[in-house]
C-alpha positions in Angstrom: 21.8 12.4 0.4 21.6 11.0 3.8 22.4 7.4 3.3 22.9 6.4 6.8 19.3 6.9 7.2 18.4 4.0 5.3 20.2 1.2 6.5 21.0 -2.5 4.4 20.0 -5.7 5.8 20.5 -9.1 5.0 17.5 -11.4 4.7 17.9 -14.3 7.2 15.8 -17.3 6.6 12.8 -18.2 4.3 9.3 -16.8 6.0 9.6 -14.2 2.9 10.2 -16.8 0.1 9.4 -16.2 -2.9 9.9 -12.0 -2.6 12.9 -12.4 -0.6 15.3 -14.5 -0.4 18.2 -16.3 2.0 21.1 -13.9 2.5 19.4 -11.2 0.0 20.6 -7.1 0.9 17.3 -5.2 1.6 17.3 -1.5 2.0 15.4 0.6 4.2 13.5 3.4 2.1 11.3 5.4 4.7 10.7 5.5 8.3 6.6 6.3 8.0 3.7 4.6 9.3 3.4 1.7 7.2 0.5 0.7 4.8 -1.4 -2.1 4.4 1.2 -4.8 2.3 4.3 -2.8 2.9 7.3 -4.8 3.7 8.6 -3.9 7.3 12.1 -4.4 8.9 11.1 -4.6 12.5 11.7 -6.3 16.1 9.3 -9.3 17.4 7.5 -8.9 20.0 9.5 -12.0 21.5 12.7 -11.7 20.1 13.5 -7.7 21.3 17.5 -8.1 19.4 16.3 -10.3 16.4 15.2 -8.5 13.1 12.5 -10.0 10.9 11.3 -8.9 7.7 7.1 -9.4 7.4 4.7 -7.7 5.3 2.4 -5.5 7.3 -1.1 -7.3 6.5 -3.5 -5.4 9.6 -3.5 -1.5 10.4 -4.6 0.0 13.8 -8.7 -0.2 14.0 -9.2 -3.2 11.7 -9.6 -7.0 12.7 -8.0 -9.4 10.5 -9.7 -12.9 9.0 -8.4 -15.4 7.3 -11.1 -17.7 5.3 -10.7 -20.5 2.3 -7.4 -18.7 1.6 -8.7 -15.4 1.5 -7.8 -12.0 3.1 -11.3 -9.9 4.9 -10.5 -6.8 6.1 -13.4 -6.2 9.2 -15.9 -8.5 7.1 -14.6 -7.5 3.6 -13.0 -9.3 1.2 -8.7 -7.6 0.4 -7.0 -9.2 -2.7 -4.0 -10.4 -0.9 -1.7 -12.4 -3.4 -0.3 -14.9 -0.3 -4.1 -15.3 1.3 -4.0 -18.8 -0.9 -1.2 -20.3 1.1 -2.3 -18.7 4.5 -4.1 -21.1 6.9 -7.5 -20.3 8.4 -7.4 -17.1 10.9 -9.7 -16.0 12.7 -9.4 -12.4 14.6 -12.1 -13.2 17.3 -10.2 -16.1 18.5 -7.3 -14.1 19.2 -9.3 -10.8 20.3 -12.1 -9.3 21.0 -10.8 -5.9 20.0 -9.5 -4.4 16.8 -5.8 -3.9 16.4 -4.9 -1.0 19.0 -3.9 2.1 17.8 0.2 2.1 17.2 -0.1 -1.3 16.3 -0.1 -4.0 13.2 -0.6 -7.7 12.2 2.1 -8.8 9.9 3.1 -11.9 8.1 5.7 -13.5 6.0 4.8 -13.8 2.8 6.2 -17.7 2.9 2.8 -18.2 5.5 3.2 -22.4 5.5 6.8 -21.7 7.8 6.9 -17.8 9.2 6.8 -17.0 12.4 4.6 -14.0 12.7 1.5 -12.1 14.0 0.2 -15.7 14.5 2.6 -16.9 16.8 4.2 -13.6 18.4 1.1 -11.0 18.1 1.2 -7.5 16.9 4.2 -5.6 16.2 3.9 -1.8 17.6 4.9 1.1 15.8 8.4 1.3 18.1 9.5 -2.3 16.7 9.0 -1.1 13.1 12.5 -0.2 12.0 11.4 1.4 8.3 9.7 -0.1 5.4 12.0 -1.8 2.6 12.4 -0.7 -0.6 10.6 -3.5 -2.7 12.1 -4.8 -6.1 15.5 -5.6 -5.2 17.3 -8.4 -6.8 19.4 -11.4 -5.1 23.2 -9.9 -5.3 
């Protein structure tokens, strides 16, 4: 087994509350392109030597919406299980183009306080560090 190829990090703040929590070790389990809800350690956009740990909501080609705390995939409706708590977004106000190719729209899954896609904008593919293993437990 090559461990070093999946490095440990420690969870830093609370945009992933409840999934994640303060000082929690998450483990890197592939270095793929991500899917839709996959939870990404990656590099803002702003931030080039912080790491943040979102949850990859938008793929290349799609435009995101938020509406009445629900997730709509270019017009259709997604069962996201954070969309509830996620304030009103809406993808033409940002754009007027889909999400470029190499790139994604992510979030924190605690949406009332992350800093994400929101604030920072999308996260290309050379940010994405690997996607974390999900299910791990507060050690």
């Amino acid at each position: 087994m090559y461990y070093w190829l999946y490095p440990k990090y420690f969870v830093s703040g609370e945009s992933m509350n409840p999934t994640y929590w303060e000082q929690e070790v998450v483990q890197v389990k592939a270095h793929h392109k991500p899917k839709r809800f996959d939870v990404v350690v990656l590099h803002p956009p702003d931030a080039p030597t912080e790491l943040y740990l979102k949850r990859v909501i938008g793929l290349p080609g799609e435009r995101i919406d938020y509406k009445e705390g629900q997730l709509f995939v270019d017009g259709k409706f997604v069962a996201d299980q954070f969309a509830s708590t996620t304030e009103d977004f809406d993808w033409n106000d940002s754009s007027d183009q889909a999400i470029p190719k190499g790139y994604y729209f992510v979030l924190g899954d605690n949406r009332i306080i992350s800093k994400d896609s929101r604030i920072f904008g999308l996260v290309s593919e050379k940010q994405i560090l690997g996607i974390v293993q999900e299910g791990n437990t507060k050690k």
